[in-house]
C-alpha positions in Angstrom: -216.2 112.1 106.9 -213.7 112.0 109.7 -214.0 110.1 112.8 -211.2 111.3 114.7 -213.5 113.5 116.8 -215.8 111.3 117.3 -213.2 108.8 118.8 -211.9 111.5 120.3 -214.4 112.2 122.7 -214.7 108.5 123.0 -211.3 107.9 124.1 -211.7 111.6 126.7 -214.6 110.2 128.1 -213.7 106.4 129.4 -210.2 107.9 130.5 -212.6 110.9 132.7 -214.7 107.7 133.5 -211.4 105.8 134.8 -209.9 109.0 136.7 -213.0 109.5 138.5 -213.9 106.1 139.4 -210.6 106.2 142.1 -211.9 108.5 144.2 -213.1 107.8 147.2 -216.5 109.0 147.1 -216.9 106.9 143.5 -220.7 105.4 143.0 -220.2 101.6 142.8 -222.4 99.7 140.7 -222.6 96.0 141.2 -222.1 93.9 137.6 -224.7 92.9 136.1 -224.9 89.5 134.4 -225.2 89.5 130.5 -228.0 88.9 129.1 -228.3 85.3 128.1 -228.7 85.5 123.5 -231.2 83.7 121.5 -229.8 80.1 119.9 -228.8 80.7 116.8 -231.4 78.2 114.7 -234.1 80.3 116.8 -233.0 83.7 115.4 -232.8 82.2 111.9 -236.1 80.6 112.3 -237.6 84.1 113.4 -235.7 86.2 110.8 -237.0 83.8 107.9 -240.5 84.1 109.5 -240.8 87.6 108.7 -239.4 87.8 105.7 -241.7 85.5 104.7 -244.8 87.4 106.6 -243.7 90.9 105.1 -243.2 89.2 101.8 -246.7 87.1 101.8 -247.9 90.7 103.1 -247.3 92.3 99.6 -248.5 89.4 97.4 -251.7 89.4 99.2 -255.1 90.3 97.2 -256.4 93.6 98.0 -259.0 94.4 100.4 -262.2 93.4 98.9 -261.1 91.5 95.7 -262.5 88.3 95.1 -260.3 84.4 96.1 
């Protein structure tokens, strides 16, 4: 599969998005800070977490059956 067209209308649409924004009746929009990312032990901590849940999830007895 081809991405040319794809990046084709990519590439058409942030060069109509930088024409446009000189003109003088242009929206301004203030910038917005970026959002602030989860440490990196935290995201490993909550990725092995469930893993672990979906996995204990499957291994579980069925409804009913006796411990």
């Amino acid at each position: 599969m081809s991405t040319a067209p794809i990046a084709a209308f990519h590439v058409r649409a942030v060069a109509e998005r930088e024409v446009l924004s000189a003109r003088p009746d242009a929206p301004v929009v203030a910038a917005q800070p970026a959002p602030t990312r989860r440490h990196r032990l935290e995201r490993s901590r909550t990725g092995l977490a469930s893993v672990l849940h979906r996995a204990a999830d499957r291994v579980a007895p069925a409804y009913g059956a006796p411990c």
